[in-house]
Structure formats: structure tokens, C-alpha cells
Short mmCIF file of the C-alpha atoms (twelve columns), coordinates in Angstrom:
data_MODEL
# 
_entry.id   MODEL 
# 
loop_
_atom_site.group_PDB 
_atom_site.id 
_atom_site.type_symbol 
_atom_site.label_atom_id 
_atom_site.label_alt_id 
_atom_site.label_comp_id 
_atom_site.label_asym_id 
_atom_site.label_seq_id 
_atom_site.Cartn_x 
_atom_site.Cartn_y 
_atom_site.Cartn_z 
_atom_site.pdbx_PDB_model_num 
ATOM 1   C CA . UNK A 1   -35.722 -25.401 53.303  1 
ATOM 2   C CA . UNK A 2   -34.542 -27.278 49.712  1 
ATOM 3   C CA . UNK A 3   -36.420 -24.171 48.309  1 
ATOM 4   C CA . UNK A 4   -34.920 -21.267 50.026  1 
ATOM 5   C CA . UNK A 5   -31.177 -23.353 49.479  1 
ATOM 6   C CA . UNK A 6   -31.882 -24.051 45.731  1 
ATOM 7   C CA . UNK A 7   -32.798 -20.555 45.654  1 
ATOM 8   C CA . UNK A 8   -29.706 -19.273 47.374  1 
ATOM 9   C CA . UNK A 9   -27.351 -21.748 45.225  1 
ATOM 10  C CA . UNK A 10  -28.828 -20.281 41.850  1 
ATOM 11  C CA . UNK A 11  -28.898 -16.544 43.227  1 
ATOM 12  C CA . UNK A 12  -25.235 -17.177 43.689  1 
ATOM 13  C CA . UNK A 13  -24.215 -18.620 40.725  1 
ATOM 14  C CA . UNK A 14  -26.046 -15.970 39.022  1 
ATOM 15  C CA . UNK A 15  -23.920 -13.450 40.855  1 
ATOM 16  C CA . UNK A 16  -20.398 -15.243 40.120  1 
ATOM 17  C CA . UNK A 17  -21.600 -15.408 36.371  1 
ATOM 18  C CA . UNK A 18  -21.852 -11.746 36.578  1 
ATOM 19  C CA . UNK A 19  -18.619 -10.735 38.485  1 
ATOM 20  C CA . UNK A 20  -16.301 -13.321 36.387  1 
ATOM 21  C CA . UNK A 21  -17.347 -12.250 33.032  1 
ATOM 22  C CA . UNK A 22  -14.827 -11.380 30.659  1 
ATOM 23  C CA . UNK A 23  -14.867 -7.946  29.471  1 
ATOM 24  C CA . UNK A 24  -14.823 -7.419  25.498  1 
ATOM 25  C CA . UNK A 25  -12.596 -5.551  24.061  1 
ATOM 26  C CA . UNK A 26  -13.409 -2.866  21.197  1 
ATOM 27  C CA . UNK A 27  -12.373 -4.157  18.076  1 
ATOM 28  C CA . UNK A 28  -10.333 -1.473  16.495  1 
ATOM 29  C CA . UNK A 29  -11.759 -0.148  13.032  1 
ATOM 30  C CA . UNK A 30  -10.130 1.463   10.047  1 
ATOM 31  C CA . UNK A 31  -11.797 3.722   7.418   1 
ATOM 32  C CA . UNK A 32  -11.428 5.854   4.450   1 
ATOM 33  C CA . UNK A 33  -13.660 8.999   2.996   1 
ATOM 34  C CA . UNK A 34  -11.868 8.207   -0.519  1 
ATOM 35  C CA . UNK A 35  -13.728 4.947   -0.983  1 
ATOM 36  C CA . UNK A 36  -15.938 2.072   0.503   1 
ATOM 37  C CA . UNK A 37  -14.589 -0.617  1.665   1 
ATOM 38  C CA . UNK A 38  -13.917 -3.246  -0.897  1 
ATOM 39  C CA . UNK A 39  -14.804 -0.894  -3.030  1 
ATOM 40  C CA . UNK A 40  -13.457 0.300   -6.443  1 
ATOM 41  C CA . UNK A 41  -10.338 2.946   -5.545  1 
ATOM 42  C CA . UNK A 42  -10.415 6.169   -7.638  1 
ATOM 43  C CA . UNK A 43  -7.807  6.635   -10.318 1 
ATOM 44  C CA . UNK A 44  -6.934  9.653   -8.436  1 
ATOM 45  C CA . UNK A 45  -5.206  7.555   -5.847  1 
ATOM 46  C CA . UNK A 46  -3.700  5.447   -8.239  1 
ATOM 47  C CA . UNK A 47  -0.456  5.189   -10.458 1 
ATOM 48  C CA . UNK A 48  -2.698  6.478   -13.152 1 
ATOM 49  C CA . UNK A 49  -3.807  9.576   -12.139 1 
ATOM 50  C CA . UNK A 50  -3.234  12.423  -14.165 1 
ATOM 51  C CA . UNK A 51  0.339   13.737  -13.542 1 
ATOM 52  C CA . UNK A 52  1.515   11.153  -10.912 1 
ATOM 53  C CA . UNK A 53  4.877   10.431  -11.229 1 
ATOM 54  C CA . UNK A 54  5.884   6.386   -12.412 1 
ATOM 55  C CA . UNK A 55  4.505   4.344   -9.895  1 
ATOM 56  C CA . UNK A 56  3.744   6.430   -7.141  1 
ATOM 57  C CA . UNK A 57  -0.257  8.410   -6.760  1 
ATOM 58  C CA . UNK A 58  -1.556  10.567  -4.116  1 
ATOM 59  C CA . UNK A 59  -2.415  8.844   -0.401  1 
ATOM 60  C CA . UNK A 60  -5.795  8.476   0.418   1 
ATOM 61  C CA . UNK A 61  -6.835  9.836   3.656   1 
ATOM 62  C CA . UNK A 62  -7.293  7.022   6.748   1 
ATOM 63  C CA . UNK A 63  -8.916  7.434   10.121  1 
ATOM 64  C CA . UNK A 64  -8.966  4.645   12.939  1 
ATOM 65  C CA . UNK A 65  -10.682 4.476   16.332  1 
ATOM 66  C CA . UNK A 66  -11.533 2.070   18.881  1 
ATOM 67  C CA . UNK A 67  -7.615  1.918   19.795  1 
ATOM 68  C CA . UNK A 68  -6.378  -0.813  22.397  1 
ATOM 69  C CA . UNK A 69  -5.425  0.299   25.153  1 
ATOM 70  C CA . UNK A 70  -1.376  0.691   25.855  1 
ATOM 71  C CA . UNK A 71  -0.764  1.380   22.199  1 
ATOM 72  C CA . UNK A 72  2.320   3.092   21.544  1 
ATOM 73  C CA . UNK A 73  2.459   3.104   17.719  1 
ATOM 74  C CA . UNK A 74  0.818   1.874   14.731  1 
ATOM 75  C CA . UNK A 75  2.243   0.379   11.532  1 
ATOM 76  C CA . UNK A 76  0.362   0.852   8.149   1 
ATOM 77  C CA . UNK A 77  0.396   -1.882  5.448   1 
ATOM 78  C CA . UNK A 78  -0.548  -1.828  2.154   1 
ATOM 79  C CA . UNK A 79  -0.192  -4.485  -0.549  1 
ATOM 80  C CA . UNK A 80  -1.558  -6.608  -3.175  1 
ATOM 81  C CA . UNK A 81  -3.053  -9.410  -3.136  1 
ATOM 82  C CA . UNK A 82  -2.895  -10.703 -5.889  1 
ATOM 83  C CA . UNK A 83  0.637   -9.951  -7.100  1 
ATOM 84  C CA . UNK A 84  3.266   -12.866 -6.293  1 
ATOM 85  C CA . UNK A 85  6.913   -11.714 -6.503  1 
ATOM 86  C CA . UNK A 86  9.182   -13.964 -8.199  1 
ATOM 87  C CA . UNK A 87  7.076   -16.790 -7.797  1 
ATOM 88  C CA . UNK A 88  7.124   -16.648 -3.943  1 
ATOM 89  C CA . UNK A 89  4.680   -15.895 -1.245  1 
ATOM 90  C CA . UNK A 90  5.825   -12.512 -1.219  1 
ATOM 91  C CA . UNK A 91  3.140   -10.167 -2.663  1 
ATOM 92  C CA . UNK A 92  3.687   -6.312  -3.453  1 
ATOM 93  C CA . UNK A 93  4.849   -4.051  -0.695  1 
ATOM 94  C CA . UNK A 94  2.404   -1.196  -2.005  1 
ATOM 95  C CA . UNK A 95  3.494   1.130   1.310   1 
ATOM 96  C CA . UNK A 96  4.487   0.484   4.727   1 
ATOM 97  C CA . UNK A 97  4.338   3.140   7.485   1 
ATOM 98  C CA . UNK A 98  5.752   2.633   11.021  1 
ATOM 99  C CA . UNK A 99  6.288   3.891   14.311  1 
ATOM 100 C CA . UNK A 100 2.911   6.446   13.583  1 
ATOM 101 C CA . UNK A 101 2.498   7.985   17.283  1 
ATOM 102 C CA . UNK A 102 0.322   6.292   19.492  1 
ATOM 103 C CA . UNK A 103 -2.103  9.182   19.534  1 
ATOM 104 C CA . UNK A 104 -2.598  9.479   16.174  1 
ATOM 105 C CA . UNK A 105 -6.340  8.984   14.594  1 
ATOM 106 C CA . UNK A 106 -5.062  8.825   11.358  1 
ATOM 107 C CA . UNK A 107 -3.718  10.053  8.283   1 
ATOM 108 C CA . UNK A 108 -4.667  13.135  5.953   1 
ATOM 109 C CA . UNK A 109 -4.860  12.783  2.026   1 
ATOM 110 C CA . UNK A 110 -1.619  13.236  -0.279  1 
ATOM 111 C CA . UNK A 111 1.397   12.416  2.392   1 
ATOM 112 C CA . UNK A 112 4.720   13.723  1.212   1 
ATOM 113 C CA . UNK A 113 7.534   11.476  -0.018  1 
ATOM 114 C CA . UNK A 114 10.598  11.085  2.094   1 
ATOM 115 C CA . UNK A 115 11.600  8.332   4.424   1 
ATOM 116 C CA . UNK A 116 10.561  10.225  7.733   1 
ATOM 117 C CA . UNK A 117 7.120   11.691  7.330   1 
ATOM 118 C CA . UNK A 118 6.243   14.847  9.613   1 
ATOM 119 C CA . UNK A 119 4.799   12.733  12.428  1 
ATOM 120 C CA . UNK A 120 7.949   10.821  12.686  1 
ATOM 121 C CA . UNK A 121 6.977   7.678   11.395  1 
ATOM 122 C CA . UNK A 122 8.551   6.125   8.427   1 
ATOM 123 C CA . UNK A 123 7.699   4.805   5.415   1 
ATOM 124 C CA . UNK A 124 9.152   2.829   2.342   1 
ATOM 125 C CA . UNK A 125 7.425   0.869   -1.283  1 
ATOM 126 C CA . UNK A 126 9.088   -0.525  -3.791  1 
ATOM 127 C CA . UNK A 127 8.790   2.755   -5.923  1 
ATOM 128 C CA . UNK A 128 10.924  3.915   -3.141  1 
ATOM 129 C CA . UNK A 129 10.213  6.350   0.115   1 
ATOM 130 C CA . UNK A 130 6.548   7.430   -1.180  1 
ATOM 131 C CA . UNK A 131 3.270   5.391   -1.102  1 
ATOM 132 C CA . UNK A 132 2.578   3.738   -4.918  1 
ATOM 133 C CA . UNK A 133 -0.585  3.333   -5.585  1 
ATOM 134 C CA . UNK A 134 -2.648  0.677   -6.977  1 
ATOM 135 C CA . UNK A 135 -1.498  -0.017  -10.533 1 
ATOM 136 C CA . UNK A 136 -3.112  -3.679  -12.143 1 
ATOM 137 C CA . UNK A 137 -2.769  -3.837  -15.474 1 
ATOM 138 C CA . UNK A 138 -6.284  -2.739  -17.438 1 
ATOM 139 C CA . UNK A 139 -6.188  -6.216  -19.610 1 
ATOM 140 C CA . UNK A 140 -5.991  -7.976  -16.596 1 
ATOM 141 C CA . UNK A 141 -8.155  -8.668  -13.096 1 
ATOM 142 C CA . UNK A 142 -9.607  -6.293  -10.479 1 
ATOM 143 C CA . UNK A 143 -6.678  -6.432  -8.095  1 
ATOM 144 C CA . UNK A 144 -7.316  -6.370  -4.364  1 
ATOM 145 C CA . UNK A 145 -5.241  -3.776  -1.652  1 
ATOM 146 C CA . UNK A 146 -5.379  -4.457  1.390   1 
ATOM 147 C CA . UNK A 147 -4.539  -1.542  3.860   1 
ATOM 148 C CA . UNK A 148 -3.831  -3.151  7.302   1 
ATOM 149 C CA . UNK A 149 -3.237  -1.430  10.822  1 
ATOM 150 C CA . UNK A 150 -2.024  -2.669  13.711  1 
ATOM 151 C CA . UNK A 151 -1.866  -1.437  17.228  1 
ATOM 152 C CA . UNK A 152 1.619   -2.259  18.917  1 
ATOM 153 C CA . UNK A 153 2.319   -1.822  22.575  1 
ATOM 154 C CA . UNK A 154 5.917   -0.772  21.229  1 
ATOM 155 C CA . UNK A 155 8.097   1.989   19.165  1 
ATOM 156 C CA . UNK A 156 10.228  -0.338  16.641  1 
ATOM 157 C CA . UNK A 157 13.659  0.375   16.446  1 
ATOM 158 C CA . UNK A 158 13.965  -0.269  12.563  1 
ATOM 159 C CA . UNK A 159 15.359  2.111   10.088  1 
ATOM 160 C CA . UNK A 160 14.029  1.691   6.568   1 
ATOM 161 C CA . UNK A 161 16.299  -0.471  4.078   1 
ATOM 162 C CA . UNK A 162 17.382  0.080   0.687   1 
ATOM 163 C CA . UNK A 163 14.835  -2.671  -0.223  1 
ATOM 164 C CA . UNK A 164 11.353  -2.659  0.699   1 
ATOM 165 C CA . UNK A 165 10.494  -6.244  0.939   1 
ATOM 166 C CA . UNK A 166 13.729  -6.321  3.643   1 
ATOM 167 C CA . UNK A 167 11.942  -3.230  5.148   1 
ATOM 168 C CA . UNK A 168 8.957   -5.380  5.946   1 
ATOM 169 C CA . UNK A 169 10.445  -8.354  6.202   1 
ATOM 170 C CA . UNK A 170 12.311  -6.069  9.430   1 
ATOM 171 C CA . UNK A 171 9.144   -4.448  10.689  1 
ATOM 172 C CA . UNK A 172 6.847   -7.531  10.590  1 
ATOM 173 C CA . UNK A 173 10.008  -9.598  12.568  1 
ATOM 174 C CA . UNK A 174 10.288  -6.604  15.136  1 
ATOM 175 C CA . UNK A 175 5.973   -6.625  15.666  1 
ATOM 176 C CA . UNK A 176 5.940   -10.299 16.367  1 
ATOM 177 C CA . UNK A 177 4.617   -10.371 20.441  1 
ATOM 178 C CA . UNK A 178 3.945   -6.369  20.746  1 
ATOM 179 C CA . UNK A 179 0.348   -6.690  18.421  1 
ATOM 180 C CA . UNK A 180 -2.440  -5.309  20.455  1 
ATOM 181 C CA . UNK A 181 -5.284  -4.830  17.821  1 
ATOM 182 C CA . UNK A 182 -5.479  -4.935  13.784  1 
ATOM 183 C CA . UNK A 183 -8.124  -3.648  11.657  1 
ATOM 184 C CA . UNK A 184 -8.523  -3.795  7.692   1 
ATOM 185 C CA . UNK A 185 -9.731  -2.230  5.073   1 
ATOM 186 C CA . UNK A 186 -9.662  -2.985  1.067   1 
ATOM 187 C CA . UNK A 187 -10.182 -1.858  -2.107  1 
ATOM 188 C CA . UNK A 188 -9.923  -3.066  -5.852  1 
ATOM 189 C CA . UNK A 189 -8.366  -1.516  -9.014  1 
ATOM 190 C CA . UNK A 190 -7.560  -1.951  -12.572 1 
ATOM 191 C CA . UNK A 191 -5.929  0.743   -14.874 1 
ATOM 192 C CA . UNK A 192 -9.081  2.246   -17.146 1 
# 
């Protein structure tokens, strides 16, 4: 009888194990045909490719999957880091891209400039409404970009500003408790 009860006791426990464990999400992933990740980035996507205007470059192309659930939009977030602006924590605001659809799987190569792009989403850098690529100085370091996504259960009702650190400084405050997933992905440059 202390058999068939032990039995019964571990048969059950083994079921409630089962039924009560937590499901694990899908981490969200971001990627990029233009380079590897923490790899070197191409001049071509830099401010020193060939006919690039001052301080902007040509967009590399960025897919994403494993999406959360509920997601509504994404925001995009590229920046440097290791650039410190006036001697703060604040490091370069490389491009920022918000309120991408919910849908969306990614972006193509070589997005326009303008502060609405033709998904609706908007975008902002310190060279103005246009992505700037990476641009470390060739005497100096390997500098590291960091291209961040994150999921949002949310649309963000932020315009951009005439400034792009207060355009982040905006976006990041209206994320804060709407952040379903984030994913990352990096590369390094220096001017040749």
C-alpha cells in the first residue's frame, strides 16, 4: 500500500510539474546581410563612402523575427558607444526610428531622408532627419554601433524635435512600461 501511494504521490507531482511550467518566450532576434555581427561595417554604409553627403551614408538593410506577441511598433536605435557627448553619459544618437508598424520584418537598404519615412515611422540623428553612419576617426579606435530594437505593445505619440538627443531623450521616456522584447546587433568602424 506505501508503494502504490508513493507511487501515486510522485505520478502526481510529475503531472503538476508538467501542467505549471512556464512557457518560454522566443527571444526576438535582429540581423543584417551587410555585415556580421560585431563585425567590421563596410565603408559603404559609412560617412565615408564615396559620395555620401557630410555625415550621413547609406542604411544598411535589417530584418527581425521572433516578434512578441501584442507588438504594436518597434523603435530602432543606433549609437556609439564609445562617443561621450560633452563629457556626459550621453553617447551619439547615430539614428533613431519609431513608431515602425507592428507588422513590419524589417528594413530595406538605403532609406530616404525626411522625418516621416514611407512606412510612417519617424526618424531623426544628429546630422539631422537621415541615418549618419558610422564615422570614428581613422587615427583613433575601432568604434562600436550598436543597433537596438525593441518591441513595444504601443504607438508613441512623439513628434521628432529640433534636437536629436531631446528626440530620444522623448522616445526612450514615452517606451518606459510598453517594452515587450529587445534584440541587438553591433558592428565596429574606423575611417580607412
Amino acid at each position: 500500500m506505501k508503494n502504490i501511494l508513493t507511487t501515486s504521490l510522485f505520478l502526481l507531482s510529475i503531472s503538476f510539474a508538467f501542467a505549471q511550467a512556464p512557457v518560454v518566450p522566443s527571444i526576438m532576434s535582429l540581423s543584417s546581410p551587410a555585415f556580421p555581427d560585431g563585425g567590421i561595417i563596410p565603408v559603404k554604409f559609412s560617412q565615408a563612402a564615396p559620395g555620401a553627403a557630410p555625415g550621413e551614408g547609406t542604411s544598411p538593410a535589417l530584418y527581425w523575427k521572433d516578434v512578441p506577441a501584442g507588438t504594436r511598433s518597434f523603435v530602432l536605435h543606433m549609437h556609439d558607444l564609445d562617443f561621450s557627448r560633452n563629457k556626459t553619459t550621453d553617447d551619439q544618437v547615430h539614428w533613431l526610428v519609431w513608431n515602425i508598424p507592428g507588422d513590419s520584418k524589417g528594413f530595406p537598404e538605403g532609406l530616404p531622408r525626411g522625418a516621416k519615412l514611407p512606412d510612417g515611422s519617424y526618424q531623426i540623428s544628429v546630422t539631422g532627419l537621415v541615418y549618419r553612419g558610422p564615422g570614428a576617426a581613422a587615427a583613433g579606435p575601432l568604434h562600436h554601433y550598436m543597433f537596438e530594437l525593441f518591441a513595444l505593445d504601443t504607438v508613441i505619440d512623439v513628434k521628432p524635435a529640433t534636437d536629436a538627443f531631446e528626440s530620444r531623450k522623448l522616445v526612450m521616456a514615452a517606451m518606459e512600461g510598453h517594452v515587450l522584447g529587445r534584440a541587438a546587433y553591433g558592428g565596429r568602424f574606423r575611417r580607412p
